[in-house]
C-alpha positions in Angstrom: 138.6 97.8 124.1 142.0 99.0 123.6 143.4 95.2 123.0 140.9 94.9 120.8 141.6 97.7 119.1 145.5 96.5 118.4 144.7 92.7 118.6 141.7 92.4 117.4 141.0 89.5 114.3 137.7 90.1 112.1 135.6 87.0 112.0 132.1 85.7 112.1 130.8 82.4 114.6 127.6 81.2 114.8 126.9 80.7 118.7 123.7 79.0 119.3 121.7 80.0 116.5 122.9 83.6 116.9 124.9 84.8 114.5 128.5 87.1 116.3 131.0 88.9 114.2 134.4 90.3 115.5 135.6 93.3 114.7 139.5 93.3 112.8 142.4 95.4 115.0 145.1 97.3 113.5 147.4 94.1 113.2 145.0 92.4 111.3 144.3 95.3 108.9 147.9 95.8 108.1 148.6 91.7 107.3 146.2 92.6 104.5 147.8 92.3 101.1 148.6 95.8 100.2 149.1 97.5 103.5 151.9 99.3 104.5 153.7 96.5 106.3 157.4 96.9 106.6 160.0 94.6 107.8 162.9 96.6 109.5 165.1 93.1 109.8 166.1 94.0 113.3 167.9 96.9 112.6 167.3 99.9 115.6 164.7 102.1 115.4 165.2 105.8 112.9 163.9 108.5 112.2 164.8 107.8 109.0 162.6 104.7 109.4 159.5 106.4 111.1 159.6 109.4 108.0 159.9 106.6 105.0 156.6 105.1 106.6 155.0 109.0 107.1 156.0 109.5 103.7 154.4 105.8 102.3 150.9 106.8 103.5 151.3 110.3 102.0 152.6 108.8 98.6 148.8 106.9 98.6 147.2 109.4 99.5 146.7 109.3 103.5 147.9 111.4 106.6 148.6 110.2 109.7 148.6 111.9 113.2 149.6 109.2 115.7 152.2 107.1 116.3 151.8 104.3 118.4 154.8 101.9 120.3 155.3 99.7 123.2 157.4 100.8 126.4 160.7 99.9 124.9 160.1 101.6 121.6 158.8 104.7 123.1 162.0 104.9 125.1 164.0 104.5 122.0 161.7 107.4 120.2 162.3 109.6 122.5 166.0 109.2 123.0 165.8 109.5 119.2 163.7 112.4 119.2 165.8 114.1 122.2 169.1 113.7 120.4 168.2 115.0 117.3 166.2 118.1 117.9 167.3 121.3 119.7 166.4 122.2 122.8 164.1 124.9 122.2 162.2 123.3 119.5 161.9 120.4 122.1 159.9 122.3 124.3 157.2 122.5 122.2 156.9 118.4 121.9 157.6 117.6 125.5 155.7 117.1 128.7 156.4 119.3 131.9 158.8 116.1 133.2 160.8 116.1 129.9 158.9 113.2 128.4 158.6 113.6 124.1 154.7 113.5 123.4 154.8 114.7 119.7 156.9 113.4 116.7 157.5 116.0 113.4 157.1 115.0 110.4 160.5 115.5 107.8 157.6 116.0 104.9 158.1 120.0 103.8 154.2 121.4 103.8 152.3 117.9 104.0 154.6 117.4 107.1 152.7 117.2 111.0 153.4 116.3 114.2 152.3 113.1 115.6 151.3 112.8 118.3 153.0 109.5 120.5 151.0 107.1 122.1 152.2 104.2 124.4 150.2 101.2 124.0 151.2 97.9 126.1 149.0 95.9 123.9 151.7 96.4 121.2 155.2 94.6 120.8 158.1 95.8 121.5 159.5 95.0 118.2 157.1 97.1 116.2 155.7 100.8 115.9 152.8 101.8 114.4 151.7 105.2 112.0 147.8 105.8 111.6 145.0 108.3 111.2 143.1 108.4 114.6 140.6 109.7 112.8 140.1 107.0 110.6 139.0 104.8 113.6 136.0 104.7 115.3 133.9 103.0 117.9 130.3 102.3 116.8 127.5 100.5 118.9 125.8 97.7 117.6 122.4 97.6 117.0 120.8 94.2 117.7 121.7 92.7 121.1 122.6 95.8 122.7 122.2 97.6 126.2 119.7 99.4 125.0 116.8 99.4 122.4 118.5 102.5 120.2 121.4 100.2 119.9 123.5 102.3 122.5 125.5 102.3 125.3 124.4 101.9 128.7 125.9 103.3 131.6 125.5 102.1 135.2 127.0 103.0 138.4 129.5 101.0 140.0 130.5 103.0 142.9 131.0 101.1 145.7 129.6 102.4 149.2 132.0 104.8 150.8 134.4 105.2 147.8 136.0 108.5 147.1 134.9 109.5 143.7 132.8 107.6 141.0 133.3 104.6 138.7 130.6 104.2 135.6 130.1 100.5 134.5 129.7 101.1 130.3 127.2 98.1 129.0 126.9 97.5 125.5 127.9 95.8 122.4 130.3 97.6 119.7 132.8 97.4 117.5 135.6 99.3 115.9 134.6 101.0 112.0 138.7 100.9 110.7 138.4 103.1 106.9 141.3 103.4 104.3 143.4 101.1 106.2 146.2 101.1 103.1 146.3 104.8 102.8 146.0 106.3 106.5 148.2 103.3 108.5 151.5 102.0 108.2 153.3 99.2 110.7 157.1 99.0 111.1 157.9 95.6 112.9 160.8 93.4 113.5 163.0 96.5 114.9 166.3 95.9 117.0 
């Protein structure tokens, strides 16, 4: 679900005489002409950068509340984050261990923290700022686990395990609204 959710490319195939569409990822909403899609030519990662994007999506309109990197970036951010900020406002953003798990926003009044996610699925040469809330998984109707067009869960715990694993059947797909307003990408960063 969750490469899906970064990688995923909207299109339609015909397989049999069934008719299967694919649901578009972030990447593929932000190639779109008009998204917030900027090229950082290789140049190290800002804050400077990270609030221009913040301050994009506010300019049309949006918010955003997460930002999302790979491993490398998110050690970057936080070195960033670390060397910038005091230590007492710090302690507010960070984990028990030291790690930085929210970002503020320079934005005076529309400003907020976002929140950092570490995502695998994304490069290491690009961050991205959305609107979690502006994402959502939906079940499919036809062809699904169920006749309501939900989810199913089964129970895959295997005799003798310690605790319990849930199998989740079902078809869905990602709902992705006011991509150009609540989601910005900076890629191509040093």
């Amino acid at each position: 679900m969750d490469r899906a959710l970064v990688r995923g490319r909207r299109a339609t195939a015909t397989i049999g005489s069934k008719s299967v569409s694919y649901t578009g990822g972030l990447r593929f909403f932000l190639d779109q002409a008009g998204a917030v899609n900027v090229d950082n030519a290789a140049a190290v990662l800002t804050l400077d950068a990270i609030n221009a994007l913040n301050a994009e999506i506010v300019s049309r309109g949006g918010s955003a509340n997460t930002v999302a990197v790979g491993i490398k970036q998110a050690r970057a951010l936080s070195a960033l984050v670390s060397a910038n900020y005091n230590s007492q406002r710090l302690a507010e953003w960070s984990a028990d261990e030291g790690s930085i798990l929210q970002l503020p926003s320079d934005l005076p009044l529309v400003g907020n923290v976002n929140r950092i996610v570490v995502d695998t699925n994304l490069d290491d040469k690009e961050l991205v700022i959305y609107d979690a809330g502006m994402i959502s998984i939906v079940p499919m109707a036809n062809g699904n686990a169920s006749e309501s067009g939900n989810w199913r869960t089964l129970d895959a715990t295997q005799p003798g395990q310690d605790g319990e694993r849930t199998r989740i059947i079902g078809d869905f797909g990602m709902e992705v609204r006011q991509s150009k307003t609540h989601m910005a990408r900076l890629r191509n960063i040093g």
